[in-house]
C-alpha positions as a Python dict, from the first residue, in 0.01 Angstrom:
ca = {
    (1, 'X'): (0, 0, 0),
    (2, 'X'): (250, 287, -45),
    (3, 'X'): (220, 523, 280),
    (4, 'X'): (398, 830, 169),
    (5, 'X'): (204, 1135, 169),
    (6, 'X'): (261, 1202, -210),
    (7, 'X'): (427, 1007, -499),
    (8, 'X'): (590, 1180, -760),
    (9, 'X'): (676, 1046, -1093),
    (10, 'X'): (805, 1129, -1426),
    (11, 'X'): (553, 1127, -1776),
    (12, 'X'): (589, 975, -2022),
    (13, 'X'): (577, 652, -1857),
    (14, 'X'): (670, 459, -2176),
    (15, 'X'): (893, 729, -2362),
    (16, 'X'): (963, 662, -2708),
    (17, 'X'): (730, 476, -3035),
    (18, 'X'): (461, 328, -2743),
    (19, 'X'): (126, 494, -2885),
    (20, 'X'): (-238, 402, -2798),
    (21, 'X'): (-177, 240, -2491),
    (22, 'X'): (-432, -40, -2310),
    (23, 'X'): (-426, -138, -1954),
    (24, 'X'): (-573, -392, -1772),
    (25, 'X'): (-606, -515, -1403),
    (26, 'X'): (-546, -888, -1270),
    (27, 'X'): (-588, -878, -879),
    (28, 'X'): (-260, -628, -810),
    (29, 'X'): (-93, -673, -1137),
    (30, 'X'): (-110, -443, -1395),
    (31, 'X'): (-85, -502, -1783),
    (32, 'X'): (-52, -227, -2070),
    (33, 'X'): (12, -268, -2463),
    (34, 'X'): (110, -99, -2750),
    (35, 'X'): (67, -49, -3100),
    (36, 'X'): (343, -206, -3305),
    (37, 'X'): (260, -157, -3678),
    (38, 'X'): (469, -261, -3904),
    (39, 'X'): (745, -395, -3600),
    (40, 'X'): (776, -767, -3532),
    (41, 'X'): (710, -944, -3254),
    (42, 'X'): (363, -773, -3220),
    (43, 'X'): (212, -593, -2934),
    (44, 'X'): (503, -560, -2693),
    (45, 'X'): (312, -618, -2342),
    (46, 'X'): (459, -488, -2000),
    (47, 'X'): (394, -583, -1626),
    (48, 'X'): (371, -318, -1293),
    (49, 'X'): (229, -269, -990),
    (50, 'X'): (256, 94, -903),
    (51, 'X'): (141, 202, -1279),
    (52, 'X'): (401, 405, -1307),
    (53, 'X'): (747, 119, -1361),
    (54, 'X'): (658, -99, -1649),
    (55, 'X'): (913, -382, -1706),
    (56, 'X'): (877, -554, -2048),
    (57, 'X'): (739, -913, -2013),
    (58, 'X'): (757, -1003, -2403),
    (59, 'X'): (552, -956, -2724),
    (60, 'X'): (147, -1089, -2762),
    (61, 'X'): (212, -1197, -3133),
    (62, 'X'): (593, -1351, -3167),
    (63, 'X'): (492, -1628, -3426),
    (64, 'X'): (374, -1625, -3784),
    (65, 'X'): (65, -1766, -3745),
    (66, 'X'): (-61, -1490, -3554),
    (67, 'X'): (91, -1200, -3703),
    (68, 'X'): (268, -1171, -4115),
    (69, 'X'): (396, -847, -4145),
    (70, 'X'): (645, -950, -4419),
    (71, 'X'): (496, -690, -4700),
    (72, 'X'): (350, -457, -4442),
    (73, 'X'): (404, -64, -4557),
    (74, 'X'): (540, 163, -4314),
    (75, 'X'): (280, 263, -4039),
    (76, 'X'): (49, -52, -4169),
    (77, 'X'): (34, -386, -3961),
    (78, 'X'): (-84, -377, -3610),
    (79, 'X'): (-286, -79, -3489),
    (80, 'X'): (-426, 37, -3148),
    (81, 'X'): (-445, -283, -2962),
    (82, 'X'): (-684, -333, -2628),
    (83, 'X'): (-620, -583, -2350),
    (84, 'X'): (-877, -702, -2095),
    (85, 'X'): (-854, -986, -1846),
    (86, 'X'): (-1173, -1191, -1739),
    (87, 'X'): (-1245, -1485, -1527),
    (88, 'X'): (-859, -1612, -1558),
    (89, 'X'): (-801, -1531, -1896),
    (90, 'X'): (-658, -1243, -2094),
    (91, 'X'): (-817, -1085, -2446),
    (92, 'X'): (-585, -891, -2674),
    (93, 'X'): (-801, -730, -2947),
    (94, 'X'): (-650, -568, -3252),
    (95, 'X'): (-671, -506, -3625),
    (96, 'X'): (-385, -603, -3837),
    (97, 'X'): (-419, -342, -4125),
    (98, 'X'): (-449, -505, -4475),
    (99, 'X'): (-383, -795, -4351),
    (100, 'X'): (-621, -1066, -4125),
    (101, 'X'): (-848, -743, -3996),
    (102, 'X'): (-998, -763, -3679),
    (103, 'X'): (-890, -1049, -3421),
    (104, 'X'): (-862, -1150, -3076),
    (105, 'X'): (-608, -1361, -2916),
    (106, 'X'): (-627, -1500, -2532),
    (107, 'X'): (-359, -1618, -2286),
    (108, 'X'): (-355, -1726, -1913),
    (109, 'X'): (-34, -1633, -1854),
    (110, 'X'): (29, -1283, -2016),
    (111, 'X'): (381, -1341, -2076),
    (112, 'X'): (252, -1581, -2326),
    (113, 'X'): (182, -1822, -2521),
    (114, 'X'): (-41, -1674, -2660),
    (115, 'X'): (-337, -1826, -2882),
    (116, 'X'): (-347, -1812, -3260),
    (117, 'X'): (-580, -1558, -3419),
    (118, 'X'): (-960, -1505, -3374),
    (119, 'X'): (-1103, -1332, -3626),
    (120, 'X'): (-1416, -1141, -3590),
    (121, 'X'): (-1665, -1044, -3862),
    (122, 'X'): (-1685, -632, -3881),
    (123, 'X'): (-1552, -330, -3805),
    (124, 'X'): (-1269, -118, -3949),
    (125, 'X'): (-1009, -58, -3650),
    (126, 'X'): (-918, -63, -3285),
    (127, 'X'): (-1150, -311, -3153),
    (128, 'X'): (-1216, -321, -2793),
    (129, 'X'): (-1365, -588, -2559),
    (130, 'X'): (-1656, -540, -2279),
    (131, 'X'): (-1730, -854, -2064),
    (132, 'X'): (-2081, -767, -1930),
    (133, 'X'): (-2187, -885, -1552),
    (134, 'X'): (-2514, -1082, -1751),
    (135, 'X'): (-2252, -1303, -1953),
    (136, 'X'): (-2214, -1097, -2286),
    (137, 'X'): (-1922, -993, -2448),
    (138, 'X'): (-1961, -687, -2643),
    (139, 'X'): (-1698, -598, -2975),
    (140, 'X'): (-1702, -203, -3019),
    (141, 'X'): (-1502, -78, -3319),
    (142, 'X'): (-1452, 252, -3501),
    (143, 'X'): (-1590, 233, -3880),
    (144, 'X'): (-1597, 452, -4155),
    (145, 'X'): (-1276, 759, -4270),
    (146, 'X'): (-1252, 1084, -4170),
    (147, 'X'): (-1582, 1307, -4087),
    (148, 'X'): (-1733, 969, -4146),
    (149, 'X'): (-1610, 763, -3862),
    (150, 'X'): (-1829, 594, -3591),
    (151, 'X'): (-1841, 365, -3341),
    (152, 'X'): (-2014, -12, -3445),
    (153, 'X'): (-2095, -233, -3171),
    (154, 'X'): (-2204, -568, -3187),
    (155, 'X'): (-2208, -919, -2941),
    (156, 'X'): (-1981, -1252, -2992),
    (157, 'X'): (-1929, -1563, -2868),
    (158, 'X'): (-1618, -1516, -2644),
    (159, 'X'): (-1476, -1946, -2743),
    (160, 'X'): (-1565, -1897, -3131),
    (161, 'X'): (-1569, -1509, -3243),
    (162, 'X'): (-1891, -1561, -3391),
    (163, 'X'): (-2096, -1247, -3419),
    (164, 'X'): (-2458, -1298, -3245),
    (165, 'X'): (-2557, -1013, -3356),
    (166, 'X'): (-2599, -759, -3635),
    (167, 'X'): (-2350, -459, -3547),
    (168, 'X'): (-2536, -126, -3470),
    (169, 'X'): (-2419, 235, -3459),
    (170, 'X'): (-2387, 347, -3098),
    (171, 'X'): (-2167, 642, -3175),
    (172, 'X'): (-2053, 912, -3384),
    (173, 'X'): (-1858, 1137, -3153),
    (174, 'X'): (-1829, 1503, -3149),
    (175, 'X'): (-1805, 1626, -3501),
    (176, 'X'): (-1488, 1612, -3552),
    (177, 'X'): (-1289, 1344, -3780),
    (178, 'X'): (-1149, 997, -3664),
    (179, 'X'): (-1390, 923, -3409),
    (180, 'X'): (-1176, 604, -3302),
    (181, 'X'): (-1001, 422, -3010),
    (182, 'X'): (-1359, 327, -2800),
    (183, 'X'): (-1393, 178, -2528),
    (184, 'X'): (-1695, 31, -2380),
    (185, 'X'): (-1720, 45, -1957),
    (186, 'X'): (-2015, -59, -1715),
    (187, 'X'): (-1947, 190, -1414),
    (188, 'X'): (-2196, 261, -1074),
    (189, 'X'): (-2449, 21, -1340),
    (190, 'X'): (-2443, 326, -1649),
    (191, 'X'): (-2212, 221, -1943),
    (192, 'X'): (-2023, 463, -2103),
    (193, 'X'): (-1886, 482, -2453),
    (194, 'X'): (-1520, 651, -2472),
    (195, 'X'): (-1334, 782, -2728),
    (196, 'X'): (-1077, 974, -2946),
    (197, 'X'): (-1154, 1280, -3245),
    (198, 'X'): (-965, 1477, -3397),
    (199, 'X'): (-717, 1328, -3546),
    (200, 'X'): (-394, 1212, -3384),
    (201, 'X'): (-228, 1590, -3388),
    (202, 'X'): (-286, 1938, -3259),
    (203, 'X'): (-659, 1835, -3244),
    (204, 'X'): (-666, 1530, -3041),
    (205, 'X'): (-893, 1479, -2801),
    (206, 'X'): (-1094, 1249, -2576),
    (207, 'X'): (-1412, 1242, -2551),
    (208, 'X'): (-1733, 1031, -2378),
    (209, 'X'): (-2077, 976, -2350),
    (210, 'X'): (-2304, 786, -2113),
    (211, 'X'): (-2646, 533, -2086),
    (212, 'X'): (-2834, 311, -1907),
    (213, 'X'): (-2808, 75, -2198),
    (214, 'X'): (-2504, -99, -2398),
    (215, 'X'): (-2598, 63, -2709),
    (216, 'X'): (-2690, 398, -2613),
    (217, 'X'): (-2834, 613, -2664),
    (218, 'X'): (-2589, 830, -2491),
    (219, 'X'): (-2549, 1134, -2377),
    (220, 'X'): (-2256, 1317, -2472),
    (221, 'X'): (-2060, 1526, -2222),
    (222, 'X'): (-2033, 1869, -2435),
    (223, 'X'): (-1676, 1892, -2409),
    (224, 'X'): (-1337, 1630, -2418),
    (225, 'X'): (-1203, 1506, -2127),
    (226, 'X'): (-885, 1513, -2208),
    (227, 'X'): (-696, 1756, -2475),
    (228, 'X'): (-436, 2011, -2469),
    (229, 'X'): (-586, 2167, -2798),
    (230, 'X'): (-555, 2476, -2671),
    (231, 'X'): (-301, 2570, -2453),
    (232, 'X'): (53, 2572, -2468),
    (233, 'X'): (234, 2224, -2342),
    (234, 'X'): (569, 2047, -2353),
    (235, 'X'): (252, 1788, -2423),
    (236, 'X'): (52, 1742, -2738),
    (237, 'X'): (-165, 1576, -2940),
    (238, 'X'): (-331, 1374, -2605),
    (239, 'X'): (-600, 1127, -2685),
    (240, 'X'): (-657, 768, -2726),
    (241, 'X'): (-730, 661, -2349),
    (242, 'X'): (-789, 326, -2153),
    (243, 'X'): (-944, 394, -1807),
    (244, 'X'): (-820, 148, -1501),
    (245, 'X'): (-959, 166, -1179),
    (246, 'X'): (-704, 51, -860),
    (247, 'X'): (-718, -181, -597),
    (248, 'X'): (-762, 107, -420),
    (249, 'X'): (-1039, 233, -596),
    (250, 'X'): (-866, 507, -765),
    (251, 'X'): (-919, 593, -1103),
    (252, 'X'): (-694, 594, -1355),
    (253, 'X'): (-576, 679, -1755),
    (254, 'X'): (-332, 597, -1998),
    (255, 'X'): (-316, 765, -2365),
    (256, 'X'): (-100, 884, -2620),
    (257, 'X'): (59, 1240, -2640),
    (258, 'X'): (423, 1374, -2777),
    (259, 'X'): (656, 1587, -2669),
    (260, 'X'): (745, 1883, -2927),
    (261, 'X'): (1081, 2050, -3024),
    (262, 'X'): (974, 2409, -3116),
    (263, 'X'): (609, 2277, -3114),
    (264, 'X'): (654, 2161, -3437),
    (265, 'X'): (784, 1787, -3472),
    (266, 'X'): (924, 1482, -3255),
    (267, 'X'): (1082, 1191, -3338),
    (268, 'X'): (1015, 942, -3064),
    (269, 'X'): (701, 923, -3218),
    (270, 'X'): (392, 904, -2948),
    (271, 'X'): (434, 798, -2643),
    (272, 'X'): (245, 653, -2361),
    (273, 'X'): (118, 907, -2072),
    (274, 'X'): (-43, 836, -1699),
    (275, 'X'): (-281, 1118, -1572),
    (276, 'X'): (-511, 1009, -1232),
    (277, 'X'): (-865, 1040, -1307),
    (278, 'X'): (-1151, 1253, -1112),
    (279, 'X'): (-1524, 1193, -1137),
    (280, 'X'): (-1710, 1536, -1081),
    (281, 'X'): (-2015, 1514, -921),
    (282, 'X'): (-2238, 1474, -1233),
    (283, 'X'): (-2053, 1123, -1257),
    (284, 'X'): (-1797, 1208, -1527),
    (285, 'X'): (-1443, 1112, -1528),
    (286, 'X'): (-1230, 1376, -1614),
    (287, 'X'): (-814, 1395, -1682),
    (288, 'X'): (-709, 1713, -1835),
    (289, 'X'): (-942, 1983, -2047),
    (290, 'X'): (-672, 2213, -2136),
    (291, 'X'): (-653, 2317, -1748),
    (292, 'X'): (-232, 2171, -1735),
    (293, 'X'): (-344, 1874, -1500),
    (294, 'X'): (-104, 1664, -1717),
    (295, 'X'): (243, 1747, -1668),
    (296, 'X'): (584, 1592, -1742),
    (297, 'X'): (627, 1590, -1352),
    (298, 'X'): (366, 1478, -1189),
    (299, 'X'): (293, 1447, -831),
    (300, 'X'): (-18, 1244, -631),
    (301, 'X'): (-127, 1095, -305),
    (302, 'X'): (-87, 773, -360),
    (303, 'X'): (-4, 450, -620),
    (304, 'X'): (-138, 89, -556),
    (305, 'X'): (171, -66, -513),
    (306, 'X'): (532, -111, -600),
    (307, 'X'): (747, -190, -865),
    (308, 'X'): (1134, -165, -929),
    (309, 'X'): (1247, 83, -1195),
    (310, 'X'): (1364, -110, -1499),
    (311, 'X'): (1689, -93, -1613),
    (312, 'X'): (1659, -24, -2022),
    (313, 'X'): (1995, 117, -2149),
    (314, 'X'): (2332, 97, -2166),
    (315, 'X'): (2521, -208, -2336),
    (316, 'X'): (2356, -504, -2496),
    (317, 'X'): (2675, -765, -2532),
    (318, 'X'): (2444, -1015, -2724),
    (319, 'X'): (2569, -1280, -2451),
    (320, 'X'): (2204, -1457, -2413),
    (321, 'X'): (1995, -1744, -2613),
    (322, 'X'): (1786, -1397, -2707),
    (323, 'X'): (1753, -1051, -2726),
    (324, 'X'): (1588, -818, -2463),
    (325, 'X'): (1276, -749, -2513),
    (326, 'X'): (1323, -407, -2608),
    (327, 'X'): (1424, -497, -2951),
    (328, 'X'): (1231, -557, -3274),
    (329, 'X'): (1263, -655, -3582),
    (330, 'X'): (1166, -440, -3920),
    (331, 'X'): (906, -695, -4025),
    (332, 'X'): (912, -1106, -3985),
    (333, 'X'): (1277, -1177, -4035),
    (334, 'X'): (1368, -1421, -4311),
    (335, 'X'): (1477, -1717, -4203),
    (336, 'X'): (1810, -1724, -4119),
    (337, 'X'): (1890, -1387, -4183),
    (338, 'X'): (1980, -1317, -3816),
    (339, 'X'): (2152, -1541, -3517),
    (340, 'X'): (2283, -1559, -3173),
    (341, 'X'): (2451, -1869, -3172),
    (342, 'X'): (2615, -1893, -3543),
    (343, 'X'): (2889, -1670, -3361),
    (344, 'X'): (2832, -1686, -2964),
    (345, 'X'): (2860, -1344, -2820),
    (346, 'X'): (2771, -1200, -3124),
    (347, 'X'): (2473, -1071, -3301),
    (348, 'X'): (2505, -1164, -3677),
    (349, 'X'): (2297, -1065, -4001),
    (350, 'X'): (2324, -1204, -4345),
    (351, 'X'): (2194, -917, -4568),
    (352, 'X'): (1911, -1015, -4763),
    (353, 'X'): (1774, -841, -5097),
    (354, 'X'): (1573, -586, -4972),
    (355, 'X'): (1671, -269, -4850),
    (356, 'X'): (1599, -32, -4670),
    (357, 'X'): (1433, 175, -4939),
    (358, 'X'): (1221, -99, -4989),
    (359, 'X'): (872, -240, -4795),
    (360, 'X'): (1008, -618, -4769),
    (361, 'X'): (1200, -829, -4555),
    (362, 'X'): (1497, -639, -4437),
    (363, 'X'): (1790, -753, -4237),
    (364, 'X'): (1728, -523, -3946),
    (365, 'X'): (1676, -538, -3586),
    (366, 'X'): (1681, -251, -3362),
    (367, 'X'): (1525, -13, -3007),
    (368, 'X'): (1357, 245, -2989),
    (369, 'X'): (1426, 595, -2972),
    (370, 'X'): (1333, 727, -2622),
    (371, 'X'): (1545, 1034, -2568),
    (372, 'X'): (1642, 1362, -2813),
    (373, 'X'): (1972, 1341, -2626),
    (374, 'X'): (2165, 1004, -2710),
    (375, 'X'): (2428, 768, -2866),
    (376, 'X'): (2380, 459, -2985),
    (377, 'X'): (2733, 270, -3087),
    (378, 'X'): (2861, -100, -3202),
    (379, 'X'): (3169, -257, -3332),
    (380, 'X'): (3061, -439, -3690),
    (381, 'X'): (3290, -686, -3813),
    (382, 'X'): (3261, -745, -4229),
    (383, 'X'): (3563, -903, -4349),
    (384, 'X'): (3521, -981, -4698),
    (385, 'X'): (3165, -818, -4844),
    (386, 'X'): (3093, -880, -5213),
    (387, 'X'): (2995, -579, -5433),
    (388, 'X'): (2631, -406, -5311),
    (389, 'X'): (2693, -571, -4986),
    (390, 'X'): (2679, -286, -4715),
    (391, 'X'): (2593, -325, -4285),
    (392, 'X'): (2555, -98, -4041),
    (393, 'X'): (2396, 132, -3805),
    (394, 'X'): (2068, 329, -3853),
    (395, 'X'): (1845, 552, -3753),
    (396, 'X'): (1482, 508, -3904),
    (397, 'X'): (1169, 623, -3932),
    (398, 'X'): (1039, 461, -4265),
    (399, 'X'): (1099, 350, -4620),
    (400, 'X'): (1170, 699, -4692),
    (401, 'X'): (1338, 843, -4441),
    (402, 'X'): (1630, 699, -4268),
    (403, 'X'): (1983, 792, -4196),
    (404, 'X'): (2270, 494, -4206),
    (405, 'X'): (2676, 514, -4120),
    (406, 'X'): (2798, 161, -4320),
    (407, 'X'): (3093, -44, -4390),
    (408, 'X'): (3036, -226, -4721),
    (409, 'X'): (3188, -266, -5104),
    (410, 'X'): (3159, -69, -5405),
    (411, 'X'): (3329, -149, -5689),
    (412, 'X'): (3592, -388, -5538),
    (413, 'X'): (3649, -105, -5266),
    (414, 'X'): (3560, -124, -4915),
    (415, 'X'): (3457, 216, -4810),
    (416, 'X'): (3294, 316, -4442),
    (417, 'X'): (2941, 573, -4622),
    (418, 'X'): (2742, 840, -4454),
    (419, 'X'): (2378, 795, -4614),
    (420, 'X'): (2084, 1016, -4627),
    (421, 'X'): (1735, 936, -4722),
    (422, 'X'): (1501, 1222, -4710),
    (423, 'X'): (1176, 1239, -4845),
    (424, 'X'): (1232, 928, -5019),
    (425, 'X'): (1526, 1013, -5177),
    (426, 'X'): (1877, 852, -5120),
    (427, 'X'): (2216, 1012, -5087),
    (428, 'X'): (2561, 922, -5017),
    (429, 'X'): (2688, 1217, -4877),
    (430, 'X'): (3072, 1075, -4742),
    (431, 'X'): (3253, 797, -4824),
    (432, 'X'): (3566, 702, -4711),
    (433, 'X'): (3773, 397, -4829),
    (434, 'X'): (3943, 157, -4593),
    (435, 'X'): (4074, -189, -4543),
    (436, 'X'): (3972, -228, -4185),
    (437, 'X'): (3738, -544, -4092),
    (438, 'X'): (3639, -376, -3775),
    (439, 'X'): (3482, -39, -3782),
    (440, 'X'): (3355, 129, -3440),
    (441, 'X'): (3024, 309, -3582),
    (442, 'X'): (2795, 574, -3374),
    (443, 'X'): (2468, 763, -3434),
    (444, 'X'): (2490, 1070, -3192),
    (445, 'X'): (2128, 1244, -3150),
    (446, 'X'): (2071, 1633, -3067),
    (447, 'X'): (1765, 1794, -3039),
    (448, 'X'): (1768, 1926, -3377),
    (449, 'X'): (2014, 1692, -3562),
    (450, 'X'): (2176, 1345, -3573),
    (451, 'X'): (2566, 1330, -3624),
    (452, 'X'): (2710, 972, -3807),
    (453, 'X'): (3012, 887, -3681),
    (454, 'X'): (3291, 610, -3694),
    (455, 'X'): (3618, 519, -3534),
    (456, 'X'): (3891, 236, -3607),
    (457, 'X'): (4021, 226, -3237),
    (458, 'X'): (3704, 309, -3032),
    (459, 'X'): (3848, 631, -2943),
    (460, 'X'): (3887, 876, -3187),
    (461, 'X'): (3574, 945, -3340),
    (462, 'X'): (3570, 1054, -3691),
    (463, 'X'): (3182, 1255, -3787),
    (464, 'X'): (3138, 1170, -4153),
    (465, 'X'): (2740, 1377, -4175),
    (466, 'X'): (2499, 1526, -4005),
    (467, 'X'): (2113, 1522, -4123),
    (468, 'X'): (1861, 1707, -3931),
    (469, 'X'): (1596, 1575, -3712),
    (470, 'X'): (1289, 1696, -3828),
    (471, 'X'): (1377, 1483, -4169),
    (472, 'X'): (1306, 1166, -3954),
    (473, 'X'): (993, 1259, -3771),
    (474, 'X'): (668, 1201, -3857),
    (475, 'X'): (541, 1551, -3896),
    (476, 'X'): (844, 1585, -4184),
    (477, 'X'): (687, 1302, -4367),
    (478, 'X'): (403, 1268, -4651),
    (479, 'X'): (147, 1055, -4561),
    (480, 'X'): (92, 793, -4249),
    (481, 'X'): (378, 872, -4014),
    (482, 'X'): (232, 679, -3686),
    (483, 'X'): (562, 531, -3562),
    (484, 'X'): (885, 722, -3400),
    (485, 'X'): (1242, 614, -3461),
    (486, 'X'): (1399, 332, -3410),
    (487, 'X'): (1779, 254, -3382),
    (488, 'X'): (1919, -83, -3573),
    (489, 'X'): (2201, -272, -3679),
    (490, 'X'): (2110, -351, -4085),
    (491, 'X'): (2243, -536, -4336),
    (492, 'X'): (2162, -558, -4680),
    (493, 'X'): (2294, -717, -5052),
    (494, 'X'): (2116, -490, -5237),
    (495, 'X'): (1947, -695, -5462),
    (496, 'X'): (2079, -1049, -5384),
    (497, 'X'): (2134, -1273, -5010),
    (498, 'X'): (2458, -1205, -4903),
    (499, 'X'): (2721, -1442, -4881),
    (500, 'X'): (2927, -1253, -4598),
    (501, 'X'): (2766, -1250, -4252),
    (502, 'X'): (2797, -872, -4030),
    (503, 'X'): (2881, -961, -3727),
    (504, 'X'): (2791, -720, -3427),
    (505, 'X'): (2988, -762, -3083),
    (506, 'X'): (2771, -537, -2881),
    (507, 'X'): (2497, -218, -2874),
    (508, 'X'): (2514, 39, -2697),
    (509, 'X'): (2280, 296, -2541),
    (510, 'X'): (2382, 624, -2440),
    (511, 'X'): (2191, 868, -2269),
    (512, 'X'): (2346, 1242, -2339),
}
């Protein structure tokens, strides 16, 4: 046990595309996941001890059998997953959006292997698990859209997924839309039911209720337990909790929130928070009602243990049988389409036929964003590309909005290309020919604007465009925008496999 008098530490504790976090307990280890969507592996799980250093231990779902995101739309795939750990084993539960549905998968190591999939019967998303002290295992999952959505709830058997029972309404929040993200606890013997409304913006909030019974009814507390709604933050959009409680018998939360430029837009996406948790003297655990309790800098008595502070940037030299965990692939990769070994030392990617316009398998592995301020850089070697073939470095948020600074052929011309794609639509906004096989390529990040760059030496640094920020976050998207964006080395035939393999020497991360 840490003695210090207080502990201070930074939020958020995951920065960067981590969104609707899930924590469990095993003795004085600590496990959290995140949503992954349309990323591959799934579910990237990490491992602490003070709850506020998480260290990466892997991905839940790394093979195909337990997760196909291959045609997977942008922001579809794997939403809000839930960990638990019971009796010596550990329960992911998730829904994989248009594809399997609802499903559990166990472990007894949490660094995996992990089982195949479990489906379960109903429910629309974000599944959670309850083990109950009297042996049953309760499935509670938001249903319904919108002003519709509630809370189903409904027992299984743990070894089969087979639904015992019929599922039941036990919730339907506070009026507001997308009542989702529940949790079931038992707590001092009265179970509460715990969720998000709102919507995952300016309206998010958490909220809870309370019986003596698994499926209610209960009593609502009249207003959200956590939200910064209304008051002005460096912190928005808070919501979608998991509650932990210590070894020391401190209380706990994780959730989602993002950090604004000009209160209007990020785009790192949502990212995973810690707040401590108090429980007034009614019996209700409270984090943060639009009083500031949540801060960037927080400071508290005490953590439950200790854990070293992960070292996650700087230069990736691609000198190991794999990559970090940190990375992730845009979709299942095709077979083939990316090694470590075909060239030791070197990451290489054979362009397939999609693109990056396109929701297929793409030729593209990348990091997250987790700072405004940064540079990401690589040397690319292409020496002889056929026509349409292009690699490179990008910066993306989806199908329709990405930003890439390429070496590839056009029309029996190699030329180094500055590309937009904004709202969907693509433009080549420099070009400059070349007969170099080596190119030094950079993305450079502002706050308001990312700079594509490229050098033939690795020292002087030649900015072919700029394209503003806000064009790559998801509040400057139509539609679903639930991921942040992620940094990759690409390549691409644009249309057909490519014959000519891109060859990356290193990555590397920059903090500005």
């Amino acid at each position: 046990m840490m003695s210090l008098s207080s502990i201070t530490y930074s939020n958020p504790i995951l920065p960067g595309f981590y969104p609707d976090p899930s924590i469990t307990r095993a003795g004085d280890d600590y496990y959290l996941v995140c949503s992954s969507f349309e990323y591959f592996p799934g579910v990237p799980i990490f491992h602490s001890r003070d709850l506020i250093h998480w260290t990466q231990i892997g991905h839940v779902l790394n093979r195909m059998s337990q997760l196909d995101t291959r045609s997977s739309k942008s922001s579809d795939g794997i939403y809000a997953p839930t960990i638990r750990y019971h009796n010596g084993t550990f329960y992911m539960i998730t829904t994989d959006v248009w594809g399997i549905g609802n499903f559990y998968v166990t472990a007894t190591d949490p660094s995996g292997p992990w089982s195949d999939p479990v489906i379960i019967p109903y429910g629309g998303i974000d599944p959670s698990l309850m083990f109950d002290e009297d042996g049953k295992v309760y499935v509670t999952a938001q249903q319904g859209a919108d002003y519709d959505s509630h809370v189903i709830q409904y027992e299984i058997d743990i070894d089969t997924g087979k639904a015992l029972t019929e599922p039941v309404v036990i919730w339907t929040g506070d009026g507001g839309p997308w009542t989702e993200g529940p949790h079931l606890y038992k707590i001092n013997g009265m179970y509460y039911i715990m969720t998000a409304s709102g919507g995952t913006a300016k309206e998010h909030r958490e909220i809870i209720g309370r019986s003596s019974q698994p499926y209610g009814p209960f009593d609502r507390l009249p207003h959200p337990i956590l939200t910064h709604s209304e008051m002005e933050s460096p912190i928005q959009y808070l919501g979608h909790a998991d509650l932990i409680e210590d070894r020391n018998g401190d209380w706990w939360a994780v959730f989602l929130g993002v950090r604004l430029v000009d209160s209007t837009y990020t785009v790192l996406g949502r990212e995973t928070f810690l707040a401590p948790v108090i429980w007034n003297e009614e019996g209700w655990p409270l984090i943060d009602n639009n009083e500031g309790t949540v801060k960037l800098a927080m400071s508290v008595p005490r953590v439950p243990g200790a854990s070293p502070q992960p070292n996650l940037y700087g230069k990736d030299n691609f000198d190991d049988e794999g990559l970090p965990f940190a990375w992730t692939f845009l979709r299942n990769p095709a077979q083939g389409s990316w090694s470590l070994t075909e060239r030791p030392g070197w990451l290489t990617l054979r362009g397939q036929a999609g693109n990056l316009n396109e929701a297929g398998q793409v030729s593209f592995v990348g990091r997250r964003q987790q700072h405004t301020r940064a540079e990401w850089s690589t040397l690319l070697e292409f020496i002889n590309p056929a026509s349409g073939d292009e690699a490179g470095l990008c910066a993306r948020l989806d199908e329709n909005a990405h930003y890439e600074i390429t070496l590839g052929q056009q029309e029996g011309q190699k030329v180094i290309s500055a590309i937009l794609t904004v709202g969907g639509k693509t433009e080549v906004v420099a070009e400059v020919p070349t007969t170099a096989e080596r190119v030094y390529l950079k993305i450079k990040a502002e706050l308001t604007d990312y700079s594509l760059l490229y050098s033939l030496d690795g020292q002087e640094w030649v900015e072919l465009a700029a394209g503003a920020s806000y064009s790559l976050s998801p509040q400057g998207v139509e539609g679903n925008g639930f991921t942040g964006v992620v940094i990759g080395l690409y390549a691409t035939g644009n249309g057909t496999i490519s014959s000519e393999l891109a060859c990356f020497d290193w990555f590397d991360y920059h903090i500005l």
